[in-house]
C-alpha positions as CSV (number, residue, x, y, z in Angstrom):
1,X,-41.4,-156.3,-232.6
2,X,-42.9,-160.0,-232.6
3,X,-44.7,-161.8,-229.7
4,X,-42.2,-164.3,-228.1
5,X,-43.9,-167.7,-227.5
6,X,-42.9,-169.8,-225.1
7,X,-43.3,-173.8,-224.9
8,X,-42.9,-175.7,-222.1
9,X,-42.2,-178.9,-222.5
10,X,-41.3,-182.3,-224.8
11,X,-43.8,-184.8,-224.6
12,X,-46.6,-185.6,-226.5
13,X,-48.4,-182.0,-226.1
14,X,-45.1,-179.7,-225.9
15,X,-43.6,-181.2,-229.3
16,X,-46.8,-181.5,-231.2
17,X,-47.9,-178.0,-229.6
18,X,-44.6,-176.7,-231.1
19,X,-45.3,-178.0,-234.8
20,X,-48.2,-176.5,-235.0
21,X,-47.3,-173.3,-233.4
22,X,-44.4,-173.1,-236.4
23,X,-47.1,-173.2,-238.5
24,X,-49.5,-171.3,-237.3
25,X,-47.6,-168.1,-235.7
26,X,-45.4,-168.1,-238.8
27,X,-42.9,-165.2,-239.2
28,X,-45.5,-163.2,-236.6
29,X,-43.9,-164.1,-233.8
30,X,-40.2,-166.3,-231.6
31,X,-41.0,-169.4,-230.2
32,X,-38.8,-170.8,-227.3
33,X,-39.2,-174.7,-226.2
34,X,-37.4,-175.3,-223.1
35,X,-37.6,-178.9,-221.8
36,X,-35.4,-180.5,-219.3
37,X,-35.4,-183.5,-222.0
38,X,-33.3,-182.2,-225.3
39,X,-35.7,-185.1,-226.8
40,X,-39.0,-186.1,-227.6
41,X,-40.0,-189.4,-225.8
42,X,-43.3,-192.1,-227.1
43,X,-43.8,-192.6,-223.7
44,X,-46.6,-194.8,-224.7
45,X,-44.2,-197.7,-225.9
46,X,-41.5,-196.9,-222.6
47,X,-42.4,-199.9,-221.6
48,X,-40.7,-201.9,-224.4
49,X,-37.8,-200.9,-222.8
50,X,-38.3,-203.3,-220.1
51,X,-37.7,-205.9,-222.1
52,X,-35.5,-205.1,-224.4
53,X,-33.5,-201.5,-223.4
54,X,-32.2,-201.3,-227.0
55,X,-35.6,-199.8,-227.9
56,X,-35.0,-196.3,-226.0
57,X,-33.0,-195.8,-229.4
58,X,-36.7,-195.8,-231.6
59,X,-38.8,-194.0,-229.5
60,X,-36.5,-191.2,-228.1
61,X,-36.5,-188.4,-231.1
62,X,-34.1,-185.8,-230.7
63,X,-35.7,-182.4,-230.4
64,X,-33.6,-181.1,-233.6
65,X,-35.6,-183.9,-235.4
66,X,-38.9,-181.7,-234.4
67,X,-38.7,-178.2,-234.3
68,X,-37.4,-175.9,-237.3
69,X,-34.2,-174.0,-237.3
70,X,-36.3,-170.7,-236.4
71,X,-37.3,-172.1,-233.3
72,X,-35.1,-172.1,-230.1
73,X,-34.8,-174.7,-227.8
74,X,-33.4,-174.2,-223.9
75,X,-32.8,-177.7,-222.4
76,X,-33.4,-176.6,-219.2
77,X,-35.5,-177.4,-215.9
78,X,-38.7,-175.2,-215.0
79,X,-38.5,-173.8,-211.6
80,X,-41.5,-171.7,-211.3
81,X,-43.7,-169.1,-213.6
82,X,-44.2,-166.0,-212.7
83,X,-47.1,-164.5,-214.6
84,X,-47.3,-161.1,-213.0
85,X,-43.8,-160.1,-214.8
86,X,-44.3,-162.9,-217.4
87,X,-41.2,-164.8,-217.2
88,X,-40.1,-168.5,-217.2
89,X,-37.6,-169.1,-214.0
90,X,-35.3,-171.5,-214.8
91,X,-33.2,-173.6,-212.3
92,X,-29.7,-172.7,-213.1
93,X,-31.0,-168.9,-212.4
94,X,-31.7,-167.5,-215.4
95,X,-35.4,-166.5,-216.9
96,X,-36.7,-166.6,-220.2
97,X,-39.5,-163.6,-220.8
98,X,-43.0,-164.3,-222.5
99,X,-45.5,-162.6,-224.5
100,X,-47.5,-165.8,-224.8
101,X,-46.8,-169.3,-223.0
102,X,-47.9,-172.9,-223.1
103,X,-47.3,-174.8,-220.7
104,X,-47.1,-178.4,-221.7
105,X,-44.7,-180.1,-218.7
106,X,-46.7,-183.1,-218.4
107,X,-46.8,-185.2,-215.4
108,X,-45.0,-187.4,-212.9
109,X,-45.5,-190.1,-210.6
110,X,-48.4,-189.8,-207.8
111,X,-47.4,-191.7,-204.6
112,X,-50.8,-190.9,-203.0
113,X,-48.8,-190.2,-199.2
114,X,-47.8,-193.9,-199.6
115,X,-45.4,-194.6,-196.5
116,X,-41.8,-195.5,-198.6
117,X,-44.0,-196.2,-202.2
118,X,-41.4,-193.3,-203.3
119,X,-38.7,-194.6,-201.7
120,X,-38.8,-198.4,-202.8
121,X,-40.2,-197.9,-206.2
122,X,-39.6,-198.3,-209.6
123,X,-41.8,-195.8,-212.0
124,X,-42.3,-195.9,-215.4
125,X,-41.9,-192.1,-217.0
126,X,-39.2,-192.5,-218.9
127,X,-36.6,-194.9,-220.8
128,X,-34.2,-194.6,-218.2
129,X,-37.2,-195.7,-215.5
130,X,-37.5,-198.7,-217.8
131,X,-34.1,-199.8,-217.9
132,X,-33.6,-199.3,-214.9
133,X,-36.9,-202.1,-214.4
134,X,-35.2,-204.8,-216.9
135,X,-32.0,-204.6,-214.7
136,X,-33.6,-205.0,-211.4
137,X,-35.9,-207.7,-213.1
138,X,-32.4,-209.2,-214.6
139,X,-30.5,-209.2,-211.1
140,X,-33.5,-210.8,-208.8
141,X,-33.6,-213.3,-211.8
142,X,-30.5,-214.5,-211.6
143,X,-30.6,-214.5,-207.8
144,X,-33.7,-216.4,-207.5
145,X,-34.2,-220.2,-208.4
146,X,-37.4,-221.8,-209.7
147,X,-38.1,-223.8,-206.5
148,X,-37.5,-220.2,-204.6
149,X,-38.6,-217.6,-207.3
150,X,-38.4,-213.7,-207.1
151,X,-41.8,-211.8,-206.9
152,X,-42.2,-209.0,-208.7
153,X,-45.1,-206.7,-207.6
154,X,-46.7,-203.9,-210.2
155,X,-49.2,-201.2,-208.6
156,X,-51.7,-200.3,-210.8
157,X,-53.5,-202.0,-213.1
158,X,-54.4,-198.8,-215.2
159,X,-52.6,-198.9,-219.2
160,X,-49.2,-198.3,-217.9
161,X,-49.1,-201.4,-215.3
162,X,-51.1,-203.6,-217.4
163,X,-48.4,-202.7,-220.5
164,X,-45.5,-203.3,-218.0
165,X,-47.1,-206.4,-215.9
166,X,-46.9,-207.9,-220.1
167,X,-43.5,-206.6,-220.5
168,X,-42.1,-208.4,-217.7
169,X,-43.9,-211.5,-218.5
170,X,-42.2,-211.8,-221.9
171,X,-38.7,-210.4,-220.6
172,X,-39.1,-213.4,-217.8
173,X,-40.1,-215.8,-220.8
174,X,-37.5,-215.1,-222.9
175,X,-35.1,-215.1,-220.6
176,X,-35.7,-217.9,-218.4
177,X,-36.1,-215.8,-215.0
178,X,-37.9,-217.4,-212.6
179,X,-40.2,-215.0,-211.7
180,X,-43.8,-214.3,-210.1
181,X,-45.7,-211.7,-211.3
182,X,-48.3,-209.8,-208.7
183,X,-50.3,-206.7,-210.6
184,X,-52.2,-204.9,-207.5
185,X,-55.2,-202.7,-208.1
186,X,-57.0,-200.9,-205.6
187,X,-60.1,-200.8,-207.3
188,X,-62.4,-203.8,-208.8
189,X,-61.2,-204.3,-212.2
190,X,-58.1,-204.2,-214.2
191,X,-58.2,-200.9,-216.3
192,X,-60.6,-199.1,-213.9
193,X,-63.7,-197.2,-215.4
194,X,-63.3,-198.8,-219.1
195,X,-65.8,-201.2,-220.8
196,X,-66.4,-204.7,-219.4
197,X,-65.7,-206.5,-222.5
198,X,-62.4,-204.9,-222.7
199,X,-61.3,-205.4,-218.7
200,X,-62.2,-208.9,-219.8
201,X,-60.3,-209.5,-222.5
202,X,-57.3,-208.1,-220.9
203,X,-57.6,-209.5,-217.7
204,X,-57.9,-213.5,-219.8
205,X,-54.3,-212.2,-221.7
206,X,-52.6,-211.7,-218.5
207,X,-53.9,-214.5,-216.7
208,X,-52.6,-216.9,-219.3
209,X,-49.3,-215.3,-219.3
210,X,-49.0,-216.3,-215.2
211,X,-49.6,-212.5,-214.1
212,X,-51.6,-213.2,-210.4
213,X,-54.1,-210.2,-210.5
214,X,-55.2,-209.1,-206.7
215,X,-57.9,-206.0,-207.1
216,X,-59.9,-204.7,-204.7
217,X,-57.6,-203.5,-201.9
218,X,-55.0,-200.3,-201.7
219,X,-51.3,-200.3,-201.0
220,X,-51.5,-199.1,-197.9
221,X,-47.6,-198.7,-197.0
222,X,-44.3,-200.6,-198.8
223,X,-40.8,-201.0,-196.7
224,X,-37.9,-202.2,-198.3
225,X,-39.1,-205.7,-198.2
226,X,-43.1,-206.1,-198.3
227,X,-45.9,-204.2,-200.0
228,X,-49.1,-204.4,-197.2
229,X,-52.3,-203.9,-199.4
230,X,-55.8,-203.9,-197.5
231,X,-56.1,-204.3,-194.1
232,X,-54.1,-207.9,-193.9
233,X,-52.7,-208.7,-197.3
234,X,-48.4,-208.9,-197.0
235,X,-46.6,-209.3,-200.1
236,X,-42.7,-210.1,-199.9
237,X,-41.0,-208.8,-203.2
238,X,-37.7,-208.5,-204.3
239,X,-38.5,-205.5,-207.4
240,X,-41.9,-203.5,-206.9
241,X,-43.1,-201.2,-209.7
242,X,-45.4,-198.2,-209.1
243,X,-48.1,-196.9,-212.0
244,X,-50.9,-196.1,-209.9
245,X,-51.7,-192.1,-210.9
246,X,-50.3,-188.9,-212.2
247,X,-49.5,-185.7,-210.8
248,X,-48.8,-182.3,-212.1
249,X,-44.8,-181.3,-211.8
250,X,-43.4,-179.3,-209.1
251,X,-42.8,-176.3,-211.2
252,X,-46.4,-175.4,-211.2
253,X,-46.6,-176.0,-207.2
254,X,-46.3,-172.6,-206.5
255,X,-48.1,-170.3,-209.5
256,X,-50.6,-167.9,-209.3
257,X,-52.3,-169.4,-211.8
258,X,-55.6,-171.4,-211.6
259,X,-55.0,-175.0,-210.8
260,X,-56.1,-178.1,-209.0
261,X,-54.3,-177.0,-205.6
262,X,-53.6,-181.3,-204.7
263,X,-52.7,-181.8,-208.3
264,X,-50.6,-178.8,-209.4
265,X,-52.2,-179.4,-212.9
266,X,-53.4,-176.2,-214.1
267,X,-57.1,-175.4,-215.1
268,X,-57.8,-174.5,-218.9
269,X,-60.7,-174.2,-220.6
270,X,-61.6,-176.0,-223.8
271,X,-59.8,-173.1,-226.1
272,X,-56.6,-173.9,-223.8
273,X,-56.7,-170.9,-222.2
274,X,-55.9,-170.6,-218.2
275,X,-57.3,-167.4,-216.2
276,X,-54.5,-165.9,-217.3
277,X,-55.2,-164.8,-221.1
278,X,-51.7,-165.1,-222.0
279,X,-50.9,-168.6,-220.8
280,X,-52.4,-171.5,-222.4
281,X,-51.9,-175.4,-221.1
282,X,-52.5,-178.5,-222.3
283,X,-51.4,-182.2,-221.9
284,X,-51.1,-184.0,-218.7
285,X,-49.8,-180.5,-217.0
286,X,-53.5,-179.0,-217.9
287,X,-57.2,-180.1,-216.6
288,X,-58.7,-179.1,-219.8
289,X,-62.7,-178.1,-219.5
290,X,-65.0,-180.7,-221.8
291,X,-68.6,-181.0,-222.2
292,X,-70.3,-182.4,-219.7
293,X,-68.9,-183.1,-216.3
294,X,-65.3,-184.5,-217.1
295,X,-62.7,-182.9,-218.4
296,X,-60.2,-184.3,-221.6
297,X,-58.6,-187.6,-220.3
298,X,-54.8,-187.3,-219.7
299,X,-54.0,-189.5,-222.8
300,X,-51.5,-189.1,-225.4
301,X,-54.5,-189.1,-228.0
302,X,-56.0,-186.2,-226.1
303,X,-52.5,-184.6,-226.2
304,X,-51.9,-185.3,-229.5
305,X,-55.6,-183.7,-230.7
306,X,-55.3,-181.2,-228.2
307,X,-51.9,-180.2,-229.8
308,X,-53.1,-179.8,-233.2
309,X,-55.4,-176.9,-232.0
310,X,-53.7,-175.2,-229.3
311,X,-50.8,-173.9,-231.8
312,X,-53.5,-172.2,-234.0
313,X,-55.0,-170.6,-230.6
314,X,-52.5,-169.1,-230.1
315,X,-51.9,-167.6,-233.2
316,X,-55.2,-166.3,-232.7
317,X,-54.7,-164.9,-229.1
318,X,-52.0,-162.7,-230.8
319,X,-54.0,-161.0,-233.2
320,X,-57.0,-160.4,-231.4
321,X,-59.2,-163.0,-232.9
322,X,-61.6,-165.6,-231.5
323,X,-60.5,-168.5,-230.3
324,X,-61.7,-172.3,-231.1
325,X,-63.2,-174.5,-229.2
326,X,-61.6,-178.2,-228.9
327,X,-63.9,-181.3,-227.9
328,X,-62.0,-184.5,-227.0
329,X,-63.1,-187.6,-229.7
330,X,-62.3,-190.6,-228.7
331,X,-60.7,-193.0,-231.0
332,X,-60.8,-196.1,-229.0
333,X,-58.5,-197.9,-226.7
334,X,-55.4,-200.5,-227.8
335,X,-53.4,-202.1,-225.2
336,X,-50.6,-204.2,-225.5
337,X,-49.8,-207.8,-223.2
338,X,-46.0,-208.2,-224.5
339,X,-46.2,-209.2,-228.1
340,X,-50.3,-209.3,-228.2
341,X,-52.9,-206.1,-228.2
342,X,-56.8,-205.8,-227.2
343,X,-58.4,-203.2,-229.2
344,X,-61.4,-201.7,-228.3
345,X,-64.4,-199.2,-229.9
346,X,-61.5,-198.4,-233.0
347,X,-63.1,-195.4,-235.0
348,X,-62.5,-197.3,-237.9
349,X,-63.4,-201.2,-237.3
350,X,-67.6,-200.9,-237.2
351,X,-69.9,-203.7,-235.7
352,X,-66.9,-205.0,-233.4
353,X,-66.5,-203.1,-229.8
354,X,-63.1,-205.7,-228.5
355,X,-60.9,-207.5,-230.7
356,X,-57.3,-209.0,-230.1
357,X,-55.1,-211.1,-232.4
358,X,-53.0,-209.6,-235.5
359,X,-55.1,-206.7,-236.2
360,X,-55.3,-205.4,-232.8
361,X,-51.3,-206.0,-232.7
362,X,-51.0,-203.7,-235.9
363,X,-53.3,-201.0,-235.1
364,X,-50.8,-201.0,-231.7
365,X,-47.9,-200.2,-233.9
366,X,-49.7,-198.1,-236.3
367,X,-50.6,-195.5,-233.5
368,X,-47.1,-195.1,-232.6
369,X,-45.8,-195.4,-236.1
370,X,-48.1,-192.5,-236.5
371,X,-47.0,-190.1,-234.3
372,X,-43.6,-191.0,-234.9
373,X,-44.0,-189.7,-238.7
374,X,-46.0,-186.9,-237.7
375,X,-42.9,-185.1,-235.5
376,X,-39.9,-186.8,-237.1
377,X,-40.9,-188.3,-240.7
378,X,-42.3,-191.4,-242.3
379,X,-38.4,-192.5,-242.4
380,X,-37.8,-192.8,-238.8
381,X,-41.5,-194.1,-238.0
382,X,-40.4,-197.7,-240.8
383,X,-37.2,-198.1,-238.7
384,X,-39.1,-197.9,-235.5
385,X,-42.1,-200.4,-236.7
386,X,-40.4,-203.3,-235.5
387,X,-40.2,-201.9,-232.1
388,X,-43.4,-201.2,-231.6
């Protein structure tokens, strides 16, 4: 009788983890995918969306696309695992039994105890979050006037608000909203902990696109009206959007499995495997063990590489064998500021550590253009370039 696999998951590790599963397990064993998403989303361009909605079409890749016909897929929500009697429980009730499992569920919004952040926010985790963004944006817009403007706040200044603070700039170009744009960062620099040159450069791109930067200081507390950052800083807005940190899901709250017990995100070593020898995680779900004293960033590059091995893991978790050992490598940074990109330390590009312009601008499209062909085809990825 073959092992059943089960996947958990459709982001950037579940779908990739499932590829390579198919071709690693091959006719030795069932793999189920169960995802509460019956698609595939490059959450890395989301943010498009903000501007222009009809781009939830390119990057949203149906999960038939993906997986082969042998593989089944349960669109379905994850209510808790239960590893002593190996099973999956699902929220409509019913379970789904493993041999082996990989958990790949991602991650979702961190409100840090905020008073009414989760309440009075917009997040940015999926197409729908980013329409519903470019609405809002639309509606104070068309409320507001130019002498009396309508400020839109963005906490975080990490890739996802910096992406989104440049989204909303170009929406509010294009469209003639009179808007203010306010990107809050607790700590000292826009993208926290990366190099200095590259903070710069993107810090110049979305000064001269009229974004107000205010680091420093922490949201302390939001109400349906204000955001109060620091001890004496008030900021009146009429749409506030919240990208300040991840969390593990829910689903993981409450197994007896070794995790980060604030996070939820489960603790794997760098072969993927948990304390539990039959369940492996990666992804944004997983704090995966590195060298030295960090583990893999949660990145879609370290989900995609991570992917690429776990599947073969696996495999070898089956039949008894040794397992490989996955180190992180980075390949450098791209951001996008609406239509323009910084690149930094690109694998690829020697002699230059930050560069903007055209090329960073395609190297931004060609990682998504990428992955796109990787899971669905080289087709799909030329009808989504202009997207990107």
């Amino acid at each position: 009788m073959s092992d059943h696999v089960v996947v958990l998951g459709s982001g950037y590790a579940g779908a990739g983890a499932v590829r390579s599963l198919e071709t690693a397990v091959g006719d030795d064993a069932d793999i189920t995918w169960i995802s509460d998403r019956d698609y595939h989303l490059v959450l890395h361009e989301s943010h498009r969306c903000i501007r222009d909605p009809a781009v939830a079409d390119a990057i949203s890749i149906p999960v038939e696309n993906i997986m082969s016909p042998e593989t089944t897929f349960r669109h379905a929500t994850v209510e808790r695992v239960d590893t002593d009697e190996r099973v999956v429980e699902l929220t409509d009730g019913t379970d789904v039994a493993y041999d082996y499992l990989l958990v790949g569920l991602g991650s979702q919004t961190a409100f840090f105890g905020i008073d009414g952040l989760a309440e009075y926010a917009h997040t940015l985790k999926s197409t729908d979050d980013a329409i519903g963004i470019h609405d809002a944006l639309t509606d104070a817009g068309v409320a507001a006037t130019p002498t009396d403007p309508a400020t839109v706040v963005i906490g975080g200044a990490g890739l996802s608000g910096i992406q989104a603070a440049g989204e909303v700039a170009a929406l509010r170009d294009e469209a003639d909203l009179p808007l203010e744009i306010v990107l809050v960062e607790g700590l000292d620099e826009v993208l926290p902990g990366k190099d200095p040159d590259l903070q710069s450069a993107l810090r110049s791109r979305l000064e001269a696109r009229d974004v107000e930067i205010r680091t420093g200081a922490f949201v302390g507390e939001v109400d349906a009206e204000t955001v109060y950052v620091g001890d004496d800083v008030e900021i009146d807005y009429e749409v506030l959007v919240w990208t300040g940190g991840i969390t593990g899901r829910e689903a993981m709250r409450h197994t007896e499995i070794g995790k980060d017990e604030r996070t939820h995100r489960v603790n794997a070593g760098r072969d993927f495997q948990t304390d539990d020898e039959r369940v492996f995680a990666i992804g944004d779900a997983a704090i995966v063990d590195q060298p030295g004293s960090d583990p893999a960033p949660p990145t879609a590059q370290a989900a995609w590489q991570a992917a690429a091995v776990v599947g073969e893991n696996v495999a070898r978790a089956m039949r008894g064998q040794s397992l490989k050992q996955w180190t992180h490598k980075s390949k450098g940074t791209v951001v996008s500021v609406g239509d323009s990109a910084v690149a930094h330390d690109i694998f690829i590009v020697p002699f230059v550590d930050t560069f903007g312009g055209l090329p960073a601008k395609l190297f931004k499209k060609g990682i998504a253009a990428r992955w796109i062909a990787d899971v669905d085809g080289v087709g799909r990825a030329i009808r989504a370039w202009p997207d990107m």
